[in-house]
Backbone bond lengths (Angstrom), bond angles and torsions (degrees), N, CA, C in turn:
res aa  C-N    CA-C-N  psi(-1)  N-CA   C-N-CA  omega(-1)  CA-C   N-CA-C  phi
1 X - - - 1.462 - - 1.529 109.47 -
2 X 1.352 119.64 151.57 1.726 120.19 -152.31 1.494 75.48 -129.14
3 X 1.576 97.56 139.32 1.786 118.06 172.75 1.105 103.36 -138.66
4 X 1.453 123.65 115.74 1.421 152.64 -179.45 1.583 112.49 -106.40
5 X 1.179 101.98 105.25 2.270 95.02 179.22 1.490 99.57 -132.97
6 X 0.929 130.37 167.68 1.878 128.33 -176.48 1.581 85.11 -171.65
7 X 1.560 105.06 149.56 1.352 121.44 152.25 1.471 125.73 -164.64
8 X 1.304 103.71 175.52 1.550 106.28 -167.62 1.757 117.02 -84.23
9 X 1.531 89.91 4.34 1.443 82.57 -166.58 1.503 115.50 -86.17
10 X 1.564 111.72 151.04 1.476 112.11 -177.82 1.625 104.06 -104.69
11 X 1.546 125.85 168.37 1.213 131.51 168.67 1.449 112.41 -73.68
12 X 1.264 122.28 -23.74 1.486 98.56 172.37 1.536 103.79 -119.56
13 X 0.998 136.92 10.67 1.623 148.05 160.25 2.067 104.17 -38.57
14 X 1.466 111.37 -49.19 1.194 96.11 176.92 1.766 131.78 -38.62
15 X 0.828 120.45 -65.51 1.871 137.82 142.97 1.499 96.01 12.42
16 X 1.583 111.09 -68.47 1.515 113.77 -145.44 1.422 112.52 -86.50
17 X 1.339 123.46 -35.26 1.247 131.09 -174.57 1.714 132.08 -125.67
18 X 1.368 102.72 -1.98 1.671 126.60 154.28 1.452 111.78 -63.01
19 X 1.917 125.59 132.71 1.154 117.40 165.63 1.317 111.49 -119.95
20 X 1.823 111.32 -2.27 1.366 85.14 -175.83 1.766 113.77 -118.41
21 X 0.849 134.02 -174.10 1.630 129.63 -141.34 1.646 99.14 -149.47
22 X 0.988 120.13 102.08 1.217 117.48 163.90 1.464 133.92 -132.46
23 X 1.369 113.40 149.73 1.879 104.85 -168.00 1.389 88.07 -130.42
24 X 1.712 101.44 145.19 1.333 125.54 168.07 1.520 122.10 -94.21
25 X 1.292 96.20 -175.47 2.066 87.34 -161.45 1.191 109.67 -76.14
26 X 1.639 121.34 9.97 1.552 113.80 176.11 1.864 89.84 -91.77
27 X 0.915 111.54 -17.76 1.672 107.86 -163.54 1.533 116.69 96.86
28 X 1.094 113.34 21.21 1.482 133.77 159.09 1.482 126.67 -64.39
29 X 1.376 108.86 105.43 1.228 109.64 -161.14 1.663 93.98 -81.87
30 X 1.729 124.44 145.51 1.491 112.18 162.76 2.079 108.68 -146.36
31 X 0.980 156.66 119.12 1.020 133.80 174.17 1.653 116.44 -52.24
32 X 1.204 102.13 171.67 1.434 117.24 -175.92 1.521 125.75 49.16
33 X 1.435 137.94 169.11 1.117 129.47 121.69 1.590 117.33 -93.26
34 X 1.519 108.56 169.63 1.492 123.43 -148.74 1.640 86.27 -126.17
35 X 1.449 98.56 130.58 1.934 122.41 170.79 1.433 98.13 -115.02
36 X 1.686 118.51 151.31 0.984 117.00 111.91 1.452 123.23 -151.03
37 X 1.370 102.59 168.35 1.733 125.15 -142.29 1.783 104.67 -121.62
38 X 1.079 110.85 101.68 1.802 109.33 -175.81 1.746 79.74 -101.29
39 X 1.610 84.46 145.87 1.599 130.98 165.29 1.724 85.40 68.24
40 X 1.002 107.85 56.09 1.827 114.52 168.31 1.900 118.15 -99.80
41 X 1.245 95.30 8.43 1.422 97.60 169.79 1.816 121.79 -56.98
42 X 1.420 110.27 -47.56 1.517 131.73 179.23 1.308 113.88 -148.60
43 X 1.600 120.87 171.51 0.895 134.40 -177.70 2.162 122.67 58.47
44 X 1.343 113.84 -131.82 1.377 131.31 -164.00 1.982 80.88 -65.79
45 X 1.210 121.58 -63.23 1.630 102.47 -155.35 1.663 98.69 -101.48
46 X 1.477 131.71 30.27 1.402 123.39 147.70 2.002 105.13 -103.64
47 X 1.486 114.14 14.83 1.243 112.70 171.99 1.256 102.50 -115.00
48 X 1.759 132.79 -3.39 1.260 120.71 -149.30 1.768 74.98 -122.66
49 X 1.290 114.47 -31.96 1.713 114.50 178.63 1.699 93.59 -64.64
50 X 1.625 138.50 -50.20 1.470 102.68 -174.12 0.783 108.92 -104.61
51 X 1.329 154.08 49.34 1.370 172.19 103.14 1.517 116.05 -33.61
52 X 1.460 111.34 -49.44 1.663 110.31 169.37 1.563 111.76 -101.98
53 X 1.179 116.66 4.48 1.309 127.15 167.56 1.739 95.72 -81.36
54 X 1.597 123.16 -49.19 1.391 113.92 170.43 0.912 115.12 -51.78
55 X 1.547 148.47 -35.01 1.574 154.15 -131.83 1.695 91.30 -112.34
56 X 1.358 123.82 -18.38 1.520 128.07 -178.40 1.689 101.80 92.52
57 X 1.184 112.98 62.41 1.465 106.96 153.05 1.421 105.88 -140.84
58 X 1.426 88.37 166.21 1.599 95.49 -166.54 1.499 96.87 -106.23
59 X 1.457 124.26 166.77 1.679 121.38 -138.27 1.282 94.76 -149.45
60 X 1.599 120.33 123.54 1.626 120.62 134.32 1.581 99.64 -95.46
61 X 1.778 80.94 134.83 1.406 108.40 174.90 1.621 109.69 -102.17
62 X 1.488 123.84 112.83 1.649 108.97 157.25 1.524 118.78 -115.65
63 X 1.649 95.96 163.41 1.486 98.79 169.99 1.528 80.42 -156.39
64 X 1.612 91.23 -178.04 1.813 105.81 166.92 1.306 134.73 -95.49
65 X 1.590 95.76 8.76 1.773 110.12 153.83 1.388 109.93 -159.06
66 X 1.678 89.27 158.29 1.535 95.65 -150.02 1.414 104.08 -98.98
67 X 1.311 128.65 6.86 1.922 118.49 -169.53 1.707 93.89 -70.05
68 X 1.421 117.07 -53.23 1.409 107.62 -152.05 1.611 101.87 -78.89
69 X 1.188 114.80 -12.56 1.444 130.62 -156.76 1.739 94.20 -66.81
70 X 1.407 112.15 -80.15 0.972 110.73 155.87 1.409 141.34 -30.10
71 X 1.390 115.48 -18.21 1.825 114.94 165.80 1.435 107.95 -78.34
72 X 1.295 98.39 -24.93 1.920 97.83 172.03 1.204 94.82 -74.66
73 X 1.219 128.93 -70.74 1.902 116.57 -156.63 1.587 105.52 -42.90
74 X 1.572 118.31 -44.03 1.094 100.36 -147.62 2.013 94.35 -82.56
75 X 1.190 122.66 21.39 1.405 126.66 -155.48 1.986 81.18 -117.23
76 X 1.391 103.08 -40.57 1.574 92.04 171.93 1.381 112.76 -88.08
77 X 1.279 140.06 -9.41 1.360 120.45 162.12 1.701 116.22 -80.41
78 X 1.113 110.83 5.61 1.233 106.39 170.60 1.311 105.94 -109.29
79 X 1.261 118.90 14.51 1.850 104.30 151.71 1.383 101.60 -103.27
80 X 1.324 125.38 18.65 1.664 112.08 178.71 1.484 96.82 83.52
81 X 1.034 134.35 17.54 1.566 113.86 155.73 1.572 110.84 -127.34
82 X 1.878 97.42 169.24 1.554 113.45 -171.76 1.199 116.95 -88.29
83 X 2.001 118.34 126.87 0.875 112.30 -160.33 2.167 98.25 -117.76
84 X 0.904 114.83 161.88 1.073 111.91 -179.11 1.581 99.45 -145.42
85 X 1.639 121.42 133.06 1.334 127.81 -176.35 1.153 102.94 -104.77
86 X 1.624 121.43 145.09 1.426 123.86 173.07 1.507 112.04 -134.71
87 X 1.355 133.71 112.30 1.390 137.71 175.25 1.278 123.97 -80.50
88 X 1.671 133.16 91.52 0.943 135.91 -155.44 1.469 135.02 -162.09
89 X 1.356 137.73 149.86 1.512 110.64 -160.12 1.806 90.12 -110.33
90 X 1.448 121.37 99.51 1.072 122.15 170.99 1.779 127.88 -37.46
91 X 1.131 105.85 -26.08 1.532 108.33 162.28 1.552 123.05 -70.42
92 X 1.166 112.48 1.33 1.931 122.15 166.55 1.148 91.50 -103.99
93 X 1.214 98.20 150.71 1.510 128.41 -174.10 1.846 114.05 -87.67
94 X 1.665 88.37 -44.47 1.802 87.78 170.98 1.381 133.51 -66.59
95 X 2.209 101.92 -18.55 1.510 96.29 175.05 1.745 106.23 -91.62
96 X 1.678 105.61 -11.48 1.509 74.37 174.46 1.531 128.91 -88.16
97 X 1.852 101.87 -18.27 1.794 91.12 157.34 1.654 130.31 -60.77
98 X 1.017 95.81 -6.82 1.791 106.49 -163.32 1.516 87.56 -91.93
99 X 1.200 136.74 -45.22 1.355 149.73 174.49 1.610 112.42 -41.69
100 X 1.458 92.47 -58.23 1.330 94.16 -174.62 1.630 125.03 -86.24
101 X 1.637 93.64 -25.58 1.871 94.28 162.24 1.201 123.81 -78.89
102 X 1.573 121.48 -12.17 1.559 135.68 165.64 1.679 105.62 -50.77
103 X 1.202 102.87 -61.56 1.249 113.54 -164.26 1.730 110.27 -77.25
104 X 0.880 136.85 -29.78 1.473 137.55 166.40 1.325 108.63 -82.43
105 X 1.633 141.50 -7.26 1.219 140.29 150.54 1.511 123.86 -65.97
106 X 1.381 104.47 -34.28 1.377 120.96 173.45 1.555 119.22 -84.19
107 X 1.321 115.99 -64.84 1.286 108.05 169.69 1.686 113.87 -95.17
108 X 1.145 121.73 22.12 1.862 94.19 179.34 1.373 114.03 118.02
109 X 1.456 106.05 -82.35 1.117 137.66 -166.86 1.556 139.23 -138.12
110 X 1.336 120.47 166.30 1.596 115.59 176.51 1.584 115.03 -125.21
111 X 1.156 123.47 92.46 1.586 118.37 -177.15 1.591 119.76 -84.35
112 X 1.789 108.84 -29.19 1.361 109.93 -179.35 1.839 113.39 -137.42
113 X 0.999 95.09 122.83 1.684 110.12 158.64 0.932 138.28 -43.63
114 X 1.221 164.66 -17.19 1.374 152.80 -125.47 1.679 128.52 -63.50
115 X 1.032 121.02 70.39 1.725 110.45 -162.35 1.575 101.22 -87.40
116 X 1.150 98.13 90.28 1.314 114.52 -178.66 1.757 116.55 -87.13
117 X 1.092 132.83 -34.78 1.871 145.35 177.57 1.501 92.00 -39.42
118 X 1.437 95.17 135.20 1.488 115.41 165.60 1.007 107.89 -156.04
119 X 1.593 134.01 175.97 1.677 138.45 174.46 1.672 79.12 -162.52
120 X 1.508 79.20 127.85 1.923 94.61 171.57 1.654 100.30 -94.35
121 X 1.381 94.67 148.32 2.022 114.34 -179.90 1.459 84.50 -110.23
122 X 1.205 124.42 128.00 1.536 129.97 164.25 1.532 112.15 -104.41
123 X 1.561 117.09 -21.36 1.557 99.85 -168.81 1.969 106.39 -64.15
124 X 1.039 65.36 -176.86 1.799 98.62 -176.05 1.600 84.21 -75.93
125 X 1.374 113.16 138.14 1.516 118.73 158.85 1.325 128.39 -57.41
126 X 1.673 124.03 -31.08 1.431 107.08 147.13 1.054 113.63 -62.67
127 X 0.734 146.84 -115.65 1.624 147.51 148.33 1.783 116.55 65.19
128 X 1.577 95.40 -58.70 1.756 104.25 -175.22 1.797 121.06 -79.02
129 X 1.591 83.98 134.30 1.530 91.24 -172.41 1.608 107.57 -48.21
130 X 1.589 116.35 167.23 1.517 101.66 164.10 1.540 129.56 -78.46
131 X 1.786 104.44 -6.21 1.427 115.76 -176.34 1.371 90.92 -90.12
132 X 1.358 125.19 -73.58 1.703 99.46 169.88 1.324 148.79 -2.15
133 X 1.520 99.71 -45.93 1.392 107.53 170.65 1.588 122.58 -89.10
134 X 1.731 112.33 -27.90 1.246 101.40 143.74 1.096 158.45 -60.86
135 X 1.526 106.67 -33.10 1.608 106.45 159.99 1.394 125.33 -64.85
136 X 1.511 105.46 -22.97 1.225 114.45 -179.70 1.790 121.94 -68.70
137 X 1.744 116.54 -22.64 0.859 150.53 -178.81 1.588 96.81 -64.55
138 X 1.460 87.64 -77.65 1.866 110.65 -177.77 1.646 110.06 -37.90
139 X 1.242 123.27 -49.02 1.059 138.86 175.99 1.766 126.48 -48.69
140 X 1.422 100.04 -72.63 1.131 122.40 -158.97 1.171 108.24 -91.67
141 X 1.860 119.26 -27.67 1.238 136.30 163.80 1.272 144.02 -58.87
142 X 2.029 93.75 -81.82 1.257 103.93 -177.35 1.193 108.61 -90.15
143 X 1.372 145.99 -6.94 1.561 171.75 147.91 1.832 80.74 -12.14
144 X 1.255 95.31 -83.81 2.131 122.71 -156.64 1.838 94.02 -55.50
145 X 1.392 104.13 -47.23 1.764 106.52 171.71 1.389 108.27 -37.58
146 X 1.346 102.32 -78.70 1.235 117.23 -170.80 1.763 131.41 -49.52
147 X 1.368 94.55 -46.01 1.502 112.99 145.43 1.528 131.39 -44.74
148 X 1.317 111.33 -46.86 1.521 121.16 176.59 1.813 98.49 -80.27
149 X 1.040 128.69 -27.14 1.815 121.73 -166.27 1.577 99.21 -68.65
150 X 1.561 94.46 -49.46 1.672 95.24 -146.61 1.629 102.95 -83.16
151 X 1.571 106.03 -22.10 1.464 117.01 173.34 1.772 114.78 -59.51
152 X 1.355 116.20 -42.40 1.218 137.22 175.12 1.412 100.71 -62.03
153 X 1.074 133.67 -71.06 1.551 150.40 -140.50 1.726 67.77 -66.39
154 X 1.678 125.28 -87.20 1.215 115.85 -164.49 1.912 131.18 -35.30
155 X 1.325 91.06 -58.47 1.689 87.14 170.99 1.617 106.87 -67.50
156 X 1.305 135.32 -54.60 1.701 98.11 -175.90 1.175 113.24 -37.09
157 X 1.253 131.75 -83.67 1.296 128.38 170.77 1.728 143.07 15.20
158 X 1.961 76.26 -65.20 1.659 88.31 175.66 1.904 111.56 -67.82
159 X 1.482 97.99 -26.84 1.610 114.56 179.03 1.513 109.62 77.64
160 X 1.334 117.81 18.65 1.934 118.54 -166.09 1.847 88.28 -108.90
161 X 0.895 136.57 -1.02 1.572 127.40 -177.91 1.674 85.89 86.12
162 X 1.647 91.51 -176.50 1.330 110.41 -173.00 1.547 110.80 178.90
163 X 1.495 128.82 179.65 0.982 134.08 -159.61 1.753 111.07 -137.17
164 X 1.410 130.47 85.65 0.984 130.05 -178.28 2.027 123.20 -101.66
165 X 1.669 97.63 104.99 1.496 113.69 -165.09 1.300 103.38 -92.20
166 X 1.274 136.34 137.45 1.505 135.74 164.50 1.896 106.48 -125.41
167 X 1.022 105.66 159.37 1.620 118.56 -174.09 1.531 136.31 170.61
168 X 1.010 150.85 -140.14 1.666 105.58 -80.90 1.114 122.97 -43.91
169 X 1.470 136.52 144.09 1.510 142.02 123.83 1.342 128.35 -72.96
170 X 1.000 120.07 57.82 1.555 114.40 -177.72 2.090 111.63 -91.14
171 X 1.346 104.80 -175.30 1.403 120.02 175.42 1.575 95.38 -61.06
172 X 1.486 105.17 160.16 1.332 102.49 155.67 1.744 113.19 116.40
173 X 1.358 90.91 -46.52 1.710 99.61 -170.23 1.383 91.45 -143.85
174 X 1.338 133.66 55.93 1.359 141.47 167.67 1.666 120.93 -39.31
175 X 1.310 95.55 -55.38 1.710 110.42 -174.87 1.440 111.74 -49.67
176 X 1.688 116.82 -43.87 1.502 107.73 -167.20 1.287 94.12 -95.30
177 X 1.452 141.59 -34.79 1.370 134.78 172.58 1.704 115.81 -60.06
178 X 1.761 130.30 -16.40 1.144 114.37 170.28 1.407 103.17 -79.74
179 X 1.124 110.39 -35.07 1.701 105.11 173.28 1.435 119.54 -29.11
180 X 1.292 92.01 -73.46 1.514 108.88 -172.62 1.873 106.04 -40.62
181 X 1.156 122.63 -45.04 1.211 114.50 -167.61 1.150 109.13 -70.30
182 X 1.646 130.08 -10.16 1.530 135.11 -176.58 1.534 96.46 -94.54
183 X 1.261 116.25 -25.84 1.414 119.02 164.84 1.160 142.86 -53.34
184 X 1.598 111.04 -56.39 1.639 121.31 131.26 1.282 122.57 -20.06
185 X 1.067 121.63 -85.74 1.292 148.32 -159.96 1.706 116.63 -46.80
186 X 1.555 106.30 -43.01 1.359 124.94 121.20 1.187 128.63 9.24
187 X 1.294 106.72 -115.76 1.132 142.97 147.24 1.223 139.83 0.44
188 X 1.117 93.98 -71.15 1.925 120.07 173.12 1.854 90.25 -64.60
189 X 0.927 124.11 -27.57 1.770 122.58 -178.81 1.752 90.15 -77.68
190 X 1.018 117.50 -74.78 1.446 122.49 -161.49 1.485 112.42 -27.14
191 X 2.073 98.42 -51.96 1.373 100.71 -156.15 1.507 105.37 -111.64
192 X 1.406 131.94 38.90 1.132 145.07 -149.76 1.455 89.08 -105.89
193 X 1.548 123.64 -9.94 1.721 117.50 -167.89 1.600 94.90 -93.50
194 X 1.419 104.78 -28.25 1.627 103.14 -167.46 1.518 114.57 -105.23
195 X 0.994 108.09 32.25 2.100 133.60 167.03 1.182 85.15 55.38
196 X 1.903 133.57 60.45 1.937 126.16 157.78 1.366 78.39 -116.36
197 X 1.588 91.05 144.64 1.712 125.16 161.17 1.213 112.40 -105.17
198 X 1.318 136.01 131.58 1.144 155.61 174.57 1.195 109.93 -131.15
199 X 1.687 98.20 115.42 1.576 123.04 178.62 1.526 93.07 -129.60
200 X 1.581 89.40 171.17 1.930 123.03 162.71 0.805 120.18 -136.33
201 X 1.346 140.13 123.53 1.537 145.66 169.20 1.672 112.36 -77.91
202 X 1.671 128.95 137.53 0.877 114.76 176.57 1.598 114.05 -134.37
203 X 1.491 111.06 100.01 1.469 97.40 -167.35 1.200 112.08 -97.51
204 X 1.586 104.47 174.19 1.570 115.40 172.33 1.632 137.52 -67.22
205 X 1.189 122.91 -113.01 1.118 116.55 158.08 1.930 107.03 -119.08
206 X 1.115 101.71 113.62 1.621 136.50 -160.73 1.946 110.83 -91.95
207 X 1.092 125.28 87.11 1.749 126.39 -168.80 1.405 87.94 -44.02
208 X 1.286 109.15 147.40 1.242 107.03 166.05 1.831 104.24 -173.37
209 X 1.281 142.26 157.10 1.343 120.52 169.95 1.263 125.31 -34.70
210 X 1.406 122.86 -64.26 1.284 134.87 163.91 0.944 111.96 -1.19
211 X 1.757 121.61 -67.86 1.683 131.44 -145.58 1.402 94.52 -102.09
212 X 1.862 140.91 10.24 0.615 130.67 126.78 1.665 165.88 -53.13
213 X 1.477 105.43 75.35 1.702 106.37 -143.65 1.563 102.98 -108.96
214 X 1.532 118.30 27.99 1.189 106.18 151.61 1.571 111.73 63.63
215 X 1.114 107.49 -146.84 1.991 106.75 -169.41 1.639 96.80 -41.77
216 X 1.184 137.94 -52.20 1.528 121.95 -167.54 1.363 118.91 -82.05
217 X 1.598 112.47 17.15 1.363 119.21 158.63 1.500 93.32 -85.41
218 X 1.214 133.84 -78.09 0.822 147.11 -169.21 1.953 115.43 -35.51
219 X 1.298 120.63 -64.96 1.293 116.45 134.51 1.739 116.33 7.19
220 X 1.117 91.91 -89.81 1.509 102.56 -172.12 1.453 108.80 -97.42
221 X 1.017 131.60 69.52 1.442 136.88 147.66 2.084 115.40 120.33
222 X 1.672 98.68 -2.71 1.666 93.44 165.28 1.550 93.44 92.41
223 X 1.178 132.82 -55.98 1.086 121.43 -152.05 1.764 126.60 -99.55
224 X 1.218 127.93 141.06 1.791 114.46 171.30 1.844 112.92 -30.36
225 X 1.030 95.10 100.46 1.653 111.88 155.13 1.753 101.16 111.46
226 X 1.016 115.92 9.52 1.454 117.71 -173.92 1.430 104.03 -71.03
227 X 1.128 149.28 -66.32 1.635 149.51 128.37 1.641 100.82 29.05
228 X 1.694 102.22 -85.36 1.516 122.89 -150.63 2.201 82.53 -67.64
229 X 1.160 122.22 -59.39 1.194 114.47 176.85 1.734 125.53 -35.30
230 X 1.634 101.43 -41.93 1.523 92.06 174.64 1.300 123.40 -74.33
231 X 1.621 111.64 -25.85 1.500 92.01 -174.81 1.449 107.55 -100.46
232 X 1.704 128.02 40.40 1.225 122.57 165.18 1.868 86.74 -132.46
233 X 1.492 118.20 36.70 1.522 113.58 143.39 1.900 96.98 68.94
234 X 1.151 127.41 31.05 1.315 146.25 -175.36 1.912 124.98 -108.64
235 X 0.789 128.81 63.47 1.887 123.05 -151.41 1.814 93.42 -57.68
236 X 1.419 100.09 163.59 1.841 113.34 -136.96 1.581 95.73 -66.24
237 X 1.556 106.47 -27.05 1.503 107.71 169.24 1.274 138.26 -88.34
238 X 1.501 116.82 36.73 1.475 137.79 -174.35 1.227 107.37 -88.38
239 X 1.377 115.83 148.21 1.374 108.37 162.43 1.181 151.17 -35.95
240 X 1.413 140.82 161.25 1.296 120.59 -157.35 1.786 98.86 -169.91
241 X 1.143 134.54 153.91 1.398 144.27 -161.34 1.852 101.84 -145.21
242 X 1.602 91.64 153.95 1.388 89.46 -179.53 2.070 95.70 -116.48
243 X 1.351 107.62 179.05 1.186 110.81 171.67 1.692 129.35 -57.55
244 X 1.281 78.17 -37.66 2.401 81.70 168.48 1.411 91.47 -62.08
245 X 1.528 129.45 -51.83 1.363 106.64 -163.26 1.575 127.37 -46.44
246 X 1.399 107.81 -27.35 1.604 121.07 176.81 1.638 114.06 -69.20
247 X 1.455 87.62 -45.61 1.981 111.52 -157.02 1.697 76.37 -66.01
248 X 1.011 125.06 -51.41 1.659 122.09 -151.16 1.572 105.79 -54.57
249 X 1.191 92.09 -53.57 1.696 104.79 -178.93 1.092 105.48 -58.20
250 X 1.626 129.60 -68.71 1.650 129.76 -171.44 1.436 108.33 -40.54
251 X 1.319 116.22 -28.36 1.986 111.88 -171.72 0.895 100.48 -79.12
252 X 2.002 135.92 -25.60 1.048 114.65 151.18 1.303 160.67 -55.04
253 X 1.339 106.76 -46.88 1.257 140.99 130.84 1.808 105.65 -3.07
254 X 1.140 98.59 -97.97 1.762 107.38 171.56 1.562 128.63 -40.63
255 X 1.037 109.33 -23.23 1.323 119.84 169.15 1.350 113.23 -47.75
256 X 1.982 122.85 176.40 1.103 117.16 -176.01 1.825 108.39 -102.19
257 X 1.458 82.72 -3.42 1.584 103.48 -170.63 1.344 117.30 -86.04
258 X 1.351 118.45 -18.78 1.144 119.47 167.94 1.491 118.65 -89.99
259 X 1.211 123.32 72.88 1.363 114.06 -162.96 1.473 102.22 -123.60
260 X 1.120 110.41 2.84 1.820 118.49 -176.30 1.628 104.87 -92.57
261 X 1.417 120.97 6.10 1.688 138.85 -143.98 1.404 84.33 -131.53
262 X 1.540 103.13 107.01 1.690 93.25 168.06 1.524 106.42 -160.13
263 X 1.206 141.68 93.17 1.405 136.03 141.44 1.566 105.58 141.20
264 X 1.771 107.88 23.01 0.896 146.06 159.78 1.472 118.32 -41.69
265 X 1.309 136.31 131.80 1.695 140.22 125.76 0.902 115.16 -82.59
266 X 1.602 146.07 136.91 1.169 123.34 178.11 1.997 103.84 -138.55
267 X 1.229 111.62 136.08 1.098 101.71 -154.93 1.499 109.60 -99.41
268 X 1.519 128.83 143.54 1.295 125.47 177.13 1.375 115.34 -127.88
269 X 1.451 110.17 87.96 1.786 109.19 -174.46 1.667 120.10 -140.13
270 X 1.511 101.85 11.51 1.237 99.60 167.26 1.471 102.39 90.49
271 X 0.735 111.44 -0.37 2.249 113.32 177.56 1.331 89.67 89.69
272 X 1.254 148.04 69.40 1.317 167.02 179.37 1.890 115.03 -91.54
273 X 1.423 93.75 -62.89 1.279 107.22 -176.68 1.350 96.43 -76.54
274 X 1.383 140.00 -25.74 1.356 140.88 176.78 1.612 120.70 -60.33
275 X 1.334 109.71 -50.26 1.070 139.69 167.80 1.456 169.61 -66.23
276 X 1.541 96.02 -28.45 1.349 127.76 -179.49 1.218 96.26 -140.23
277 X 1.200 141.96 -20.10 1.422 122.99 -153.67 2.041 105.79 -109.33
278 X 1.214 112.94 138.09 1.342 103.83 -155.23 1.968 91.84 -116.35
């Protein structure tokens, strides 16, 4: 597997364009805090990458290709923060250590998680190939594992706490996303001695390009997301969320303030499961 990352950042560049200042409990002075955001090319985690780029952190961005990847970085260096690109298939294990020592070589440190990458399986379970369901596994699964190990391994270490986010849960690919929440849950026990929170966000059906499918919106109800609504059992006028709705929450999440929040799923679908779901 080939891992491609490049960035603009220089070793003494911090100085010039960092404003905020922070010291840890040794009395370690360092600028910034440090994100990073897998499958931040588009959609839910290229809104949740400038979203904590608004909040003042500086960002590795990955996906598994780099053209659009880079239209985000260069969208977070124009709020004044450091962006670092990483090309990589988060379901290998070598790009996500490489990921995560990339990014603490460059900036310092790692304060927030975000394992955001997913690929929805829509068939019918008869229906789905058996490689389907493995990649889908690989993906949605061991992706967030792998993400949560090496993220952990780094903040114990650093010993300052930290903030470990995993996500999507949506319809569709249930099996590896209930996992994940037993994964957390986990987790958030393990690392509860060394002040990391480990949550999951689980949203609904979220506008986004993606869920834009054109004639099979239309099909089923005319409108953006009417498609993605039917086959998560939703009629065309169901609720619906945009990408801030996710990004909004995750900046919470990351915060230092949310630290009473730990081993959490938390669901965002509009009263969905309340409602439609029988």
């Amino acid at each position: 597997m080939q891992h491609v990352l490049w960035t603009d950042v220089a070793d003494n560049d911090f100085q010039k364009s960092s404003t905020e200042i922070w010291t840890n409990m040794n009395g370690q002075v360092y600028l910034s805090r440090v994100a990073i955001v897998t499958g931040a090319s588009k959609d839910i985690g290229r809104d949740i990458a400038l979203r904590l780029a608004d909040d003042g952190l500086d960002v590795t961005i990955n996906s598994r290709g780099g053209r659009d990847l880079e239209e985000v970085a260069k969208e977070i260096r124009a709020k004044g923060r450091k962006a670092l690109c990483y090309v990589g298939d988060v379901a290998d294990e070598t790009a996500v250590r490489g990921m995560v020592e990339r990014t603490v070589e460059t900036f310092g440190r790692l304060d927030v998680m975000v394992a955001n990458a997913g690929a929805p399986v829509l068939d019918k379970l008869v229906e789905l190939a058996v490689e389907d369901w493995d990649r889908c596994i690989a993906i949605n699964l061991r992706s967030v594992m792998l993400c949560y190990k090496y993220a952990a391994v780094q903040m114990v270490n650093q010993g300052e706490g930290g903030r470990i986010i995993g996500g999507p849960q949506v319809c569709g690919y249930s099996a590896s996303k209930f996992a994940i929440r037993g994964l957390t849950q986990c987790l958030a026990i393990e690392l509860a001695a060394h002040k990391l929170t480990v949550n999951t966000y689980a949203p609904g059906v979220i506008l986004t390009p993606m869920t834009d499918v054109g004639p099979l919106d239309k099909l089923y109800g005319g409108t953006h997301g009417a498609y993605t609504k039917h086959v998560c059992g939703i009629p065309p006028d169901g609720p619906h969320g945009s990408g801030d709705t996710v990004a909004s929450f995750v900046s919470y999440l990351a915060k230092p303030e949310s630290y009473f929040i730990t081993g959490q799923s938390i669901t965002m679908d509009g009263g969905v499961v309340f409602s439609y779901m029988e």
